[in-house]
C-alpha positions as CSV (number, residue, x, y, z in Angstrom):
1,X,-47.1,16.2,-28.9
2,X,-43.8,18.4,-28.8
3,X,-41.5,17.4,-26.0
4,X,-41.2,20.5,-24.0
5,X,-37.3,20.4,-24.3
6,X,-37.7,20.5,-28.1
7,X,-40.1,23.9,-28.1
8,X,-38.9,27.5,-28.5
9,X,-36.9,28.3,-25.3
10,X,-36.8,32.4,-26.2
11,X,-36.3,34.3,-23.2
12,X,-40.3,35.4,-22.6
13,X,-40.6,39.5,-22.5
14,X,-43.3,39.1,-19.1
15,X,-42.3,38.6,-15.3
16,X,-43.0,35.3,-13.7
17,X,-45.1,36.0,-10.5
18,X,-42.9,35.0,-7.3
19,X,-45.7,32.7,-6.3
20,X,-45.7,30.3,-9.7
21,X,-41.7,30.7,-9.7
22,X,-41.5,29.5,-6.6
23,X,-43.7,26.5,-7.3
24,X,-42.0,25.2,-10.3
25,X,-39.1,25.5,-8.0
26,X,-40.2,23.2,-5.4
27,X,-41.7,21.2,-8.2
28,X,-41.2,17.2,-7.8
29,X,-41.3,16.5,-11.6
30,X,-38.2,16.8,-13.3
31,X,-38.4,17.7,-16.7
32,X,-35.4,15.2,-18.2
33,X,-37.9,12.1,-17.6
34,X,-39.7,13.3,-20.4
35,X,-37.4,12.8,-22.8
36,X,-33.7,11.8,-23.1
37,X,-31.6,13.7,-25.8
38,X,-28.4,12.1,-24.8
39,X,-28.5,10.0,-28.5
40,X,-29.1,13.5,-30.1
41,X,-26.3,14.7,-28.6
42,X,-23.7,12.1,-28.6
43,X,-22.1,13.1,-31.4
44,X,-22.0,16.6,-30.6
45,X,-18.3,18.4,-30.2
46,X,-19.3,20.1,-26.8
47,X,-20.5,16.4,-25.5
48,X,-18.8,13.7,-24.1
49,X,-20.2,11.5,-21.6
50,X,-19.6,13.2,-18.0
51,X,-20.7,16.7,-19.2
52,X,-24.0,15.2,-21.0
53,X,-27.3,15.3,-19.4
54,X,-27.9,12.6,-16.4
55,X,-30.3,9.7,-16.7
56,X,-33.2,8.9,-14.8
57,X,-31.2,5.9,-13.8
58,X,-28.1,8.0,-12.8
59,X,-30.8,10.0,-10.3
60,X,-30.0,8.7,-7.3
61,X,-29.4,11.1,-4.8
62,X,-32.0,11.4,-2.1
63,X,-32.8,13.8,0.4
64,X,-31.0,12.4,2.8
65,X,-27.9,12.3,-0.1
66,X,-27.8,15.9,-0.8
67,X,-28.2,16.5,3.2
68,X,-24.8,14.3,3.7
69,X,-23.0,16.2,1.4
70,X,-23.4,19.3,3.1
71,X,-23.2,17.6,6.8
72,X,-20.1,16.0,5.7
73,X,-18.2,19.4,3.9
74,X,-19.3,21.2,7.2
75,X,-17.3,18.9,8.9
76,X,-13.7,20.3,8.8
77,X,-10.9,22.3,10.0
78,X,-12.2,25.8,8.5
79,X,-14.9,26.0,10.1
80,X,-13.7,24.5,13.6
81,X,-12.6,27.1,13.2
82,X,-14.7,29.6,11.8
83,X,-15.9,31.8,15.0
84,X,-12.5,32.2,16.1
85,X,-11.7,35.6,14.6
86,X,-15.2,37.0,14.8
87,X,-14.9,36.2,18.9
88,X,-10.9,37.8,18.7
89,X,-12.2,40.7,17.3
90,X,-14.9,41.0,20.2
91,X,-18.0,39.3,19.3
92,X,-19.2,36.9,22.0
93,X,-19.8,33.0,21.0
94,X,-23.5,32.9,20.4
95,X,-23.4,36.2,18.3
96,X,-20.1,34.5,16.2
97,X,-22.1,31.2,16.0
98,X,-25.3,33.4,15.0
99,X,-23.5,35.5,12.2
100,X,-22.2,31.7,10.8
101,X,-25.5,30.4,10.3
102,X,-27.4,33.4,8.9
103,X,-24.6,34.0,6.6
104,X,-25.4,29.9,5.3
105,X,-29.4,31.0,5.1
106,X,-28.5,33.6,2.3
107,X,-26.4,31.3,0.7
108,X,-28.4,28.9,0.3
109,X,-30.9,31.1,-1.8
110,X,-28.4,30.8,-4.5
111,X,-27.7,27.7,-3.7
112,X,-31.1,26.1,-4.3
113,X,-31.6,28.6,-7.5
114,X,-28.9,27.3,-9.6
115,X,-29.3,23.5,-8.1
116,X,-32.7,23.5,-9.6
117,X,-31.2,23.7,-13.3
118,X,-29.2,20.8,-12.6
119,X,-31.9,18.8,-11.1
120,X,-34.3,19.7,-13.9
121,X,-32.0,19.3,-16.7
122,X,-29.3,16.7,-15.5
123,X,-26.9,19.5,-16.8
124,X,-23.2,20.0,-15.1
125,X,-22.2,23.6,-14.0
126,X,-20.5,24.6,-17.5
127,X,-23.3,23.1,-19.5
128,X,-25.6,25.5,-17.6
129,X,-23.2,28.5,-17.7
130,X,-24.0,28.2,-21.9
131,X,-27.6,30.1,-22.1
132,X,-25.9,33.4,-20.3
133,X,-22.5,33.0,-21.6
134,X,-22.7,31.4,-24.6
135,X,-21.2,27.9,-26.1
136,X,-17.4,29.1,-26.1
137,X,-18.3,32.0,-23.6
138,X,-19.0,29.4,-20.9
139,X,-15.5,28.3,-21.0
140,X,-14.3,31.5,-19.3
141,X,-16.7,31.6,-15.8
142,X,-16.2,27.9,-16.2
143,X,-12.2,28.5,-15.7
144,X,-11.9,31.0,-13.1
145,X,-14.1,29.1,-10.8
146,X,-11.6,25.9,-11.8
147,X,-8.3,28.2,-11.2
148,X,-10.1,29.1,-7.8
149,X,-10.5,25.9,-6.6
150,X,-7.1,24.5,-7.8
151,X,-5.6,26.9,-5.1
152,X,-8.4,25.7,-2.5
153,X,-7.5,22.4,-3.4
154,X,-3.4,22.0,-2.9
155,X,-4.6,24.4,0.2
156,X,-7.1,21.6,1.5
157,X,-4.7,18.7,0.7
158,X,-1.8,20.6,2.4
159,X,-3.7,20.6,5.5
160,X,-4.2,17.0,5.5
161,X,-0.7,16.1,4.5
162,X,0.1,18.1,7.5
163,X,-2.1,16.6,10.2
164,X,-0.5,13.2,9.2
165,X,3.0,14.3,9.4
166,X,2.4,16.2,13.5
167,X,0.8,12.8,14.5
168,X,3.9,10.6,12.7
169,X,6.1,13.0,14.1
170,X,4.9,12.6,17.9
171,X,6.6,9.1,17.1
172,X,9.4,9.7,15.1
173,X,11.0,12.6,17.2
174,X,13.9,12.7,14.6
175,X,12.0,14.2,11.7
176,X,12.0,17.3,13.4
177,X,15.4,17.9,13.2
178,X,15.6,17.2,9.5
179,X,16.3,20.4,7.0
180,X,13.7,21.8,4.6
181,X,14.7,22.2,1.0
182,X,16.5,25.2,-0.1
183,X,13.8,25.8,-2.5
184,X,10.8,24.4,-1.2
185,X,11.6,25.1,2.4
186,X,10.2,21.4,3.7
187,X,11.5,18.1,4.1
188,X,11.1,14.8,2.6
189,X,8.9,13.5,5.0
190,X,6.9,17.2,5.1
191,X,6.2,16.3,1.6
192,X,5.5,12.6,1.3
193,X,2.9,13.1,3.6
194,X,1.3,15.8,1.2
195,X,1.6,13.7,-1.3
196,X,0.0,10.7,-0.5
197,X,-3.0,12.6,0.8
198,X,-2.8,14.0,-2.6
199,X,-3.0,10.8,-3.9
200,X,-5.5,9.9,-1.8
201,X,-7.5,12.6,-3.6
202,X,-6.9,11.4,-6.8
203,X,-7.8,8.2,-6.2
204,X,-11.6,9.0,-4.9
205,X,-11.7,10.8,-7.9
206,X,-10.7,8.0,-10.4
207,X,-13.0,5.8,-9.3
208,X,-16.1,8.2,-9.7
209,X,-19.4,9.9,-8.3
210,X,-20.6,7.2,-6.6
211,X,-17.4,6.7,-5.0
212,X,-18.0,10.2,-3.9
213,X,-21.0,10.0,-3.0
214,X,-20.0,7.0,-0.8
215,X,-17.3,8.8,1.3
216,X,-20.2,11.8,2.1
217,X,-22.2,9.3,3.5
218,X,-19.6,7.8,5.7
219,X,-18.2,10.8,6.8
220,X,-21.5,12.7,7.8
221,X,-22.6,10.7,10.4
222,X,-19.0,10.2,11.5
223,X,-17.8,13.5,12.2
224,X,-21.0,14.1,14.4
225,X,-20.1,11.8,16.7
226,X,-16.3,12.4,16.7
227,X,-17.4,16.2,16.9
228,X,-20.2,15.7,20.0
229,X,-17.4,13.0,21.6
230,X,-14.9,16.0,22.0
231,X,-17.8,18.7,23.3
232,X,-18.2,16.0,26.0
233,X,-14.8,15.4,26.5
234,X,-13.9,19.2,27.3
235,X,-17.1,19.8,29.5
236,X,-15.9,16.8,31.2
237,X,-12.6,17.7,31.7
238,X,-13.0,21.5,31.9
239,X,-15.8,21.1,34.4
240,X,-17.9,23.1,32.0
241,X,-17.5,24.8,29.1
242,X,-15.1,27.2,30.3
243,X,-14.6,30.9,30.4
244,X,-14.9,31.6,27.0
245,X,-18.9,30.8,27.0
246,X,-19.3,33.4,29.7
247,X,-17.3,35.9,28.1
248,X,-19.2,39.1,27.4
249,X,-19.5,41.0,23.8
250,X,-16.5,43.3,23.9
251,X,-19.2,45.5,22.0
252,X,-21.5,45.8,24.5
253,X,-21.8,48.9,26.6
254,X,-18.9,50.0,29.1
255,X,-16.6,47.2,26.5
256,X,-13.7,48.3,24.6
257,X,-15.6,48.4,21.3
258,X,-18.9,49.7,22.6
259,X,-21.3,51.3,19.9
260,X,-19.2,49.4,16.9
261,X,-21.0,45.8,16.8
262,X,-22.8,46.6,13.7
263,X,-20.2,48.3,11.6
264,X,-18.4,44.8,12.4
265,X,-21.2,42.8,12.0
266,X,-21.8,43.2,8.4
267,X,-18.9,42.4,6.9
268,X,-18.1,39.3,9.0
269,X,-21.6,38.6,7.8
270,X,-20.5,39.6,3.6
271,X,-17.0,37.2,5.1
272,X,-18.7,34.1,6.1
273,X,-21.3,34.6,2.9
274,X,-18.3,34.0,0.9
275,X,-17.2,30.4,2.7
276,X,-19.6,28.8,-0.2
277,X,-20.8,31.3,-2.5
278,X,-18.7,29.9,-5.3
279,X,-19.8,26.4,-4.5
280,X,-23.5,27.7,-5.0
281,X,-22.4,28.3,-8.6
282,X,-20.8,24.9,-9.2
283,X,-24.0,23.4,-6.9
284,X,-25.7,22.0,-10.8
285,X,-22.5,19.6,-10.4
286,X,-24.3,17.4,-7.7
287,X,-27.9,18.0,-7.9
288,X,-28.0,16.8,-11.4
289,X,-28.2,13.1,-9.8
290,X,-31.0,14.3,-7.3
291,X,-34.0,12.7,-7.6
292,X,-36.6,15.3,-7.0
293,X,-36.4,19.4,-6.3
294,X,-37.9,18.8,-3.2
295,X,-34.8,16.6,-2.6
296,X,-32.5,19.3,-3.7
297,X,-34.0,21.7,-2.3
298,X,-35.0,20.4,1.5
299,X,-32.1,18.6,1.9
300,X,-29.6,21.5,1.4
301,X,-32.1,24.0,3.7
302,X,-31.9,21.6,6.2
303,X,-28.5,20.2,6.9
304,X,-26.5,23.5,5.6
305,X,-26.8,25.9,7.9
306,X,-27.4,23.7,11.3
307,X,-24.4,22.0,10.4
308,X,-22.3,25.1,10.0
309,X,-23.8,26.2,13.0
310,X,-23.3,22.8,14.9
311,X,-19.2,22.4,14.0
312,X,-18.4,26.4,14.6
313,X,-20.2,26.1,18.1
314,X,-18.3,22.5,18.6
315,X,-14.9,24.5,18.1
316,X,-16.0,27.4,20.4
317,X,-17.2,25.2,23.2
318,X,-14.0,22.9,23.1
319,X,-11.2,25.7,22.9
320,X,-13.2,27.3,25.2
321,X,-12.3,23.9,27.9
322,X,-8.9,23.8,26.2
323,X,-8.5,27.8,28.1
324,X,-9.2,25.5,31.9
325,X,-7.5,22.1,30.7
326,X,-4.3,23.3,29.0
327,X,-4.0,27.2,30.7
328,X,-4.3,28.6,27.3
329,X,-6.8,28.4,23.8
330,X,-5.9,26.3,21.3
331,X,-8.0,26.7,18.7
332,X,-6.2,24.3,16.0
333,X,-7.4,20.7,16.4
334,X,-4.5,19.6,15.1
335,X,-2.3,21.1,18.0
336,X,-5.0,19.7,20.4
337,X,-4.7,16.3,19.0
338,X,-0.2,16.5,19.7
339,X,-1.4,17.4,23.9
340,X,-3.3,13.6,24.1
341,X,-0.9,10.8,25.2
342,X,-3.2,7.9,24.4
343,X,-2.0,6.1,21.0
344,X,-5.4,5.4,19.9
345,X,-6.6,8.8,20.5
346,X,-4.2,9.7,17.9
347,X,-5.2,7.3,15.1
348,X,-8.8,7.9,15.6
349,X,-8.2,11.8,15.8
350,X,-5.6,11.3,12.3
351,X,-8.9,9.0,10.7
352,X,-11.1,12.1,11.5
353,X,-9.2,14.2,10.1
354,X,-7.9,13.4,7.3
355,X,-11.7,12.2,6.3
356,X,-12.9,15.4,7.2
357,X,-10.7,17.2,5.0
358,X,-10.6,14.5,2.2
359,X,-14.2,14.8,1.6
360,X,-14.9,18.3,1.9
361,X,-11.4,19.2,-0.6
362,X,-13.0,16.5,-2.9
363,X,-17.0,17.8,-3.2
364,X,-15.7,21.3,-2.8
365,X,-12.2,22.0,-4.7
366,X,-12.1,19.1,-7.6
367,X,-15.8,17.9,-8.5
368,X,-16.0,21.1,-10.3
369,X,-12.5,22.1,-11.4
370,X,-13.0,18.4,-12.9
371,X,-16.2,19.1,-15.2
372,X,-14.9,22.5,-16.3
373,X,-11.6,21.7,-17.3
374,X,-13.5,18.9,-19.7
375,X,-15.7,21.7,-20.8
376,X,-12.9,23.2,-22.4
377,X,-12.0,19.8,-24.6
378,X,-14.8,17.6,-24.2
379,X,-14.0,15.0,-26.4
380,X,-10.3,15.1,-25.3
381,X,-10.8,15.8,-21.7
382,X,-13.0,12.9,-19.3
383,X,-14.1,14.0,-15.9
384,X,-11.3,11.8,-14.6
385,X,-8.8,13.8,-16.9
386,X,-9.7,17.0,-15.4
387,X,-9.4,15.9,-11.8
388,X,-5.9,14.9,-12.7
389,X,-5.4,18.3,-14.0
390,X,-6.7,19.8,-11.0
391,X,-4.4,17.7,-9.4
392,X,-1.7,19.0,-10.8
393,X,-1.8,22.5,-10.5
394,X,-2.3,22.3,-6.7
395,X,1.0,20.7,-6.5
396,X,2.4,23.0,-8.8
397,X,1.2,25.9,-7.0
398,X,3.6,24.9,-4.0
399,X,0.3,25.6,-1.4
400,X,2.9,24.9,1.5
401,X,4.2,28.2,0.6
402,X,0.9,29.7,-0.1
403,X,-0.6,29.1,3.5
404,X,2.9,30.4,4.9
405,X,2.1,33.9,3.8
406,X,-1.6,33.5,4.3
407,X,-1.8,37.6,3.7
408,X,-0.8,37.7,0.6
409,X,-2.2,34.8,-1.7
410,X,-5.5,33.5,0.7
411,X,-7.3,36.9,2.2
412,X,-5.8,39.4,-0.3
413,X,-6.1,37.6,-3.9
414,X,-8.2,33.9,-3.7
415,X,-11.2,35.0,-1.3
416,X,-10.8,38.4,-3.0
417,X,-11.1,36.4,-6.5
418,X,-13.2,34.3,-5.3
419,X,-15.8,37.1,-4.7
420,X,-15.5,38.5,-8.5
421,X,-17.3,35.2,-8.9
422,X,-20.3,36.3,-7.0
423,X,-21.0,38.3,-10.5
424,X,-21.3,35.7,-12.2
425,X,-24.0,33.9,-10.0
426,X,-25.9,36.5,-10.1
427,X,-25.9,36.3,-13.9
428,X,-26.6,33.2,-13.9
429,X,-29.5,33.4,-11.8
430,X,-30.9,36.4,-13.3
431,X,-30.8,34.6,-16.7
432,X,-32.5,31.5,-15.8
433,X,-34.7,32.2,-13.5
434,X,-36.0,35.7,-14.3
435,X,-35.6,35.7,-18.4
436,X,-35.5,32.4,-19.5
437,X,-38.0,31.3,-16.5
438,X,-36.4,27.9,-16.3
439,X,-37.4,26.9,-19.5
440,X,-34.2,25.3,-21.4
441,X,-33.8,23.7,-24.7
442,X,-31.3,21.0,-23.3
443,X,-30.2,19.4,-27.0
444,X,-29.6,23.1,-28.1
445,X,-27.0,23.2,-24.7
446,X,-24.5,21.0,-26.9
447,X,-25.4,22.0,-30.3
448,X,-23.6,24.7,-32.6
449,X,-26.0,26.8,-34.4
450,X,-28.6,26.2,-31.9
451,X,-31.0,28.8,-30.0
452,X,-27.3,29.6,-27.9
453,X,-24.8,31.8,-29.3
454,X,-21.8,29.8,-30.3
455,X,-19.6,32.4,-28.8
456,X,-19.6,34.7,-25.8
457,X,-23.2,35.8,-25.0
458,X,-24.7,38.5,-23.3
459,X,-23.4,38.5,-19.9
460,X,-20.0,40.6,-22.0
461,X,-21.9,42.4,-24.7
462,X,-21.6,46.5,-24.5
463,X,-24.1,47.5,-24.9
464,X,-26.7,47.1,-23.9
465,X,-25.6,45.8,-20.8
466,X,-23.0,43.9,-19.5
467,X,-24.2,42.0,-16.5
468,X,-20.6,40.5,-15.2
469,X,-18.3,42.9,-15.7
470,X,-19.9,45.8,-14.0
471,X,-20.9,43.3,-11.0
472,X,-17.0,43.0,-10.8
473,X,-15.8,46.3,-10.5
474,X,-16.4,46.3,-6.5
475,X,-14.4,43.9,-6.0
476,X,-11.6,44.6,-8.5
477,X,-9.7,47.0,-6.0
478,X,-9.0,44.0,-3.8
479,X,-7.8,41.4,-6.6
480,X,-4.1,42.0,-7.3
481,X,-2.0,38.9,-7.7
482,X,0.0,37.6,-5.3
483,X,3.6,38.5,-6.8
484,X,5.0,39.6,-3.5
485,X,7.5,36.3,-2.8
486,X,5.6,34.2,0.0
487,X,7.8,33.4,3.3
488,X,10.2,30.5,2.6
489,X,9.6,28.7,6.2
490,X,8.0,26.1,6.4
491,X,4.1,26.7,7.6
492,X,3.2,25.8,10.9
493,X,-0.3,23.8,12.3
494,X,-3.5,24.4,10.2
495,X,-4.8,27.2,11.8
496,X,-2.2,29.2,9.6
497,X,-4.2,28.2,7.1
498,X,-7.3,28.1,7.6
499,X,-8.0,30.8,10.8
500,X,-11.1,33.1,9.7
501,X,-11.0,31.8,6.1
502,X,-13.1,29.4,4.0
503,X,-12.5,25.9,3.3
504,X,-13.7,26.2,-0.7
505,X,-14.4,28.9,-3.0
């Protein structure tokens, strides 16, 4: 009998009923047990061993696996965070924390669309970008996610860098006093501190998925209780949870914004949408080692949006005591950590945060900036290579001096570039689930002259369509570089950073 990877994959002229779709997506079989191409392929110049197809042996992700991961990249600064400026510009805390999680329900539709390709196929994000994009055309959607998450990256790795230098600084007074750098506008200690979280980074990634896969599972359960310990420590303190939990919608009627909740509400919903809609592209990167699409599936539905919702409420409820405990909202954990006296509070605070930030900067900003930079070589370019390229740029791209003039490079041009991405899911989805009705011919993903164009495919062809680029013209207005020279002060406590914006795109 022909393995079903070896028959005709042509894109089929008829419609898939939603009811069959949706069972082969939910389906617990994965196709790749059938047959391995990986010696077919070996040889092939768009093949090396980190983009090719995983083994049933490398398939060891579990539900509760693929729930970690997203427990554990909930579980940072950004979205601490996250319901601050949706409560500054009037909402009250349940309707911010409400917005958060529906926005994570309709991400997670793409999310578990384009996982399934990975899970069924064993394929890596770039690998699958090949059907719509074709062999050479893949490299380009493949890029501009990996230039996007460079900048999240030395973003993310700046933020941890700087959480270790406030709590050194607490006990070494003198670095405070120390000049910044004409040109980079911090000081020596500013940036050994960056750079040895930076290193940390590296390091995790050297030493591989499982490695990775590790820290998630570490961190997940962590962060919960380190999160629930400081909601119990504010009610405790605060005799409650404060003022902020009782303050009214400023959009209700008689408020200051009264009649105007829903002409806010829908693009703080479109905002918070975009926290991890380019991660639902990349998303093949991890569930290619899930075992089953009920484990891909399931365990991203359930730990996604409760755990966004969990963490954003965590931040509202403890600034909210912070308003009765310190006489004023401090909404940066960071800056809440300096007001604690107690050395151990400190280190264990400095351990949570710099894990938190660690593992989220590595699943979200280098995993995938990692596979497609080796798309572009592959048999020059290892997974390990590309991290170190990824690496690289976010120190090059001086993110110190990025988050200073947040304006400019973060809300203007990267979540602004970030969302001409969302084009490019929705090719992707469109291609594999509604033309080629998940039906790939996975040796023909690495092979020249196969059933995929060599070059670039459909998704840019005029005529008769061209699927990307007219999905980008929306958000073209809103995508000029960031020329404008950024401030040359050093930045100040993460929430400079990260206040209202996402953590990855």
């Amino acid at each position: 009998m022909t393995p079903r990877h070896s028959r005709d994959m042509r894109p089929s002229r008829a419609v898939v009923p939603w009811r069959r779709a949706l069972g082969r997506l939910l389906s617990r079989g994965s196709l790749q047990e059938e047959v391995d191409p990986r010696g077919e392929i070996a040889a092939s110049p768009y093949c090396n061993p980190d983009l090719a197809p995983t083994s049933t042996a490398q398939r060891t992700w579990r539900l509760r696996d693929l729930a970690a991961l997203w427990v554990a990249m909930a579980a940072c600064v950004p979205t601490y965070m996250l319901a601050s400026s949706l409560i500054d510009e009037g909402m009250n805390w349940w309707q911010a924390v409400l917005t958060i999680v529906l926005a994570n329900l309709i991400v997670l539709v793409p999310m578990v669309l384009n996982g399934h390709a990975g899970t069924k196929y064993g394929i890596p994000f770039p690998v699958y970008c090949r059907p719509a994009f074709g062999m050479r055309g893949a490299n380009v959607p493949a890029l501009l996610r990996a230039l996007v998450a460079c900048g999240w990256f030395g973003i993310q790795a700046w933020i941890g860098g700087w959480a270790i230098y406030k709590i050194l600084e607490m006990y070494l007074p003198s670095w405070q006093g120390l000049p910044a750098h004409a040109y980079f506008a911090i000081n020596l200690p500013q940036f050994l501190c960056f750079l040895f979280f930076w290193a940390i980074n590296l390091l995790v990634i050297y030493r591989g998925i499982d490695s990775i896969r590790l820290l998630l599972k570490i961190k997940a359960p962590l962060l919960i209780v380190l999160g629930l310990a400081l909601l119990a420590w504010a009610y405790r303190e605060a005799g409650g949870f404060g003022p902020m939990l009782e303050q009214p919608s400023q959009f209700e009627a008689g408020g200051p914004k009264a009649g105007g909740f829903w002409r806010f509400f829908f693009p703080a919903l479109t905002a918070n949408v975009g926290s991890w809609a380019t991660l639902s592209l990349n998303i093949p990167d991890f569930t290619r080692y899930a075992r089953s699409q009920r484990a891909q599936a399931l365990g991203q539905a359930l730990a996604l949006p409760p755990a966004m919702g969990l963490f954003s409420f965590i931040g509202v409820a403890v600034t909210s005591g912070t308003i009765v405990i310190f006489g004023q909202a401090i909404w940066d954990p960071v800056e809440l950590v300096a007001r604690f006296d107690a050395p151990v509070v400190h280190v264990v605070a400095l351990l949570g945060l710099c894990l938190a930030t660690l593992a989220t900067n590595i699943a979200a900003n280098v995993v995938s900036p990692a596979n497609d930079f080796a798309n572009l070589w592959p048999r020059r370019i290892s997974f390990r290579t590309g991290g170190l390229i990824t690496g690289l740029v976010g120190i090059v791209m001086q993110p110190w001096k990025l988050v200073a003039d947040p304006s400019v490079y973060i809300f203007k041009w990267l979540i602004a570039y970030s969302a001409l991405l969302g084009a490019v899911g929705g090719v992707l989805i469109a291609d594999y689930c509604l033309v080629r009705h998940t039906r790939l011919d996975v040796p023909g993903l690495y092979r020249a002259g196969g059933p995929y164009p060599t070059g670039i495919a459909g998704a840019f062809t005029f005529p008769p369509s061209s699927p990307w680029p007219s999905g980008s013209l929306p958000v073209c207005p809103g995508s000029s570089p960031p020329w404008r020279q950024c401030r040359s002060q050093p930045p100040g406590p993460a929430c400079t950073t990260t206040r209202g914006s996402s953590a990855s795109a």
